[in-house]
C-alpha positions in Angstrom: 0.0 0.0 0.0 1.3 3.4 -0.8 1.9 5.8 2.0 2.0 9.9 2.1 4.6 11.5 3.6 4.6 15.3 4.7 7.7 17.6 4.0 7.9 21.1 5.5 9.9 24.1 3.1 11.7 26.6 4.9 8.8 28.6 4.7 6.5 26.8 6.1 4.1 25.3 4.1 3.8 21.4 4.1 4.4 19.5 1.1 2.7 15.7 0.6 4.1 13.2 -1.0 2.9 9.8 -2.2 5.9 7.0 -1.4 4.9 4.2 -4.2 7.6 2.0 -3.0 8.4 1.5 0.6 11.4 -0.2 1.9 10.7 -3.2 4.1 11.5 -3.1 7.8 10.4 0.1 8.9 7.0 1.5 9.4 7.0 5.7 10.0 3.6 6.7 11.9 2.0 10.2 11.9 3.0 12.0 15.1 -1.1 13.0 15.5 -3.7 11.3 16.3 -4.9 10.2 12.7 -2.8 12.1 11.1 -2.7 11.0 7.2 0.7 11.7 6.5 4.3 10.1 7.9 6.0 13.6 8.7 9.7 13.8 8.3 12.1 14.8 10.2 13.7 17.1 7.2 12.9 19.9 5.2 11.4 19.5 1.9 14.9 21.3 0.5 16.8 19.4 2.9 15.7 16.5 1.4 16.7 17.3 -2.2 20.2 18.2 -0.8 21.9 15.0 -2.2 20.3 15.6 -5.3 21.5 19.3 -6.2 24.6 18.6 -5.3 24.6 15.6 -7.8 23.5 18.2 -10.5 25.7 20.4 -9.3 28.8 18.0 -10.0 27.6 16.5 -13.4 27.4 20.0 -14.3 31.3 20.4 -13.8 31.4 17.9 -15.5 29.9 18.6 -18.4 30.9 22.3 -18.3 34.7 21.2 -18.0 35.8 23.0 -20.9 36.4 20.1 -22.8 33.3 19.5 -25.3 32.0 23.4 -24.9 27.6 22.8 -25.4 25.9 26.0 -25.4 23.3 24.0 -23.0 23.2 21.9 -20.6 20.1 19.9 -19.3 20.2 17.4 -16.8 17.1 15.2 -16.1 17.0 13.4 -12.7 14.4 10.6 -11.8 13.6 11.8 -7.7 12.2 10.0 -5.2 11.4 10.8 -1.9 11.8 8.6 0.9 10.9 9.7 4.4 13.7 7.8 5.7 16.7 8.4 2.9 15.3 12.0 1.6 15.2 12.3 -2.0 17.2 9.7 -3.8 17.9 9.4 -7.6 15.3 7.3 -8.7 15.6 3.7 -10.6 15.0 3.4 -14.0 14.3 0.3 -15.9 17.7 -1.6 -14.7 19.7 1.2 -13.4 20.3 4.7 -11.9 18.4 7.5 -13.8 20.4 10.4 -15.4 19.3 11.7 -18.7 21.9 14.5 -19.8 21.3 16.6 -23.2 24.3 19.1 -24.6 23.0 21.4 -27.2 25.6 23.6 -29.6 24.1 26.3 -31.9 25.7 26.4 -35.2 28.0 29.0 -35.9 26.4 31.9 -37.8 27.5 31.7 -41.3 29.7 34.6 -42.6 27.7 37.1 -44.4 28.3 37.6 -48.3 31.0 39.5 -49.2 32.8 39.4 -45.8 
């Protein structure tokens, strides 16, 4: 069964989330009486901590010098786990990372230049 799990922002407001695929072995409770969320412990941009700093280093990466795209675009699969925070989500066999560079062709010399 799928569980909902409440994240607070920095701000204040309260952010639900649906878990789809809950790790055995632990069981989170709402801390009110019939409360119909788990509420974490974290911060809703606490918990996407790991994951900007993932995007943060495959943009080094990517922005090394080397290969020079006029865009980057990183696309991360996220989950959210009340337990692990937000965690790189599982594709079809592995880890989910889609990456697109982009270069714009150079503008073409105008006639008689």
């Amino acid at each position: 069964m799928n569980r909902l799990m409440e994240f607070t922002t920095e701000d204040g407001a309260v952010v639900v989330v649906e878990e789809t695929d809950p790790t055995g072995g632990t069981r989170l409770v709402s801390r009110g009486e019939g409360g119909p969320a788990a509420q974490t412990a974290r911060t809703f941009e606490g918990a996407l901590d790991g994951v900007r700093a993932a995007a943060q280093s495959a943009l080094r990466v990517f922005r090394d010098g080397t290969l020079r795209p006029d865009a980057v675009e990183l696309e991360f699969g996220v989950k959210l786990s009340a337990e692990a925070g937000a965690v790189i989500a599982k594709g079809a066999a592995e880890g989910q990372l889609v990456v697109r560079l982009s270069w714009k062709p150079a503008p073409e010399p105008a006639p008689g230049s």
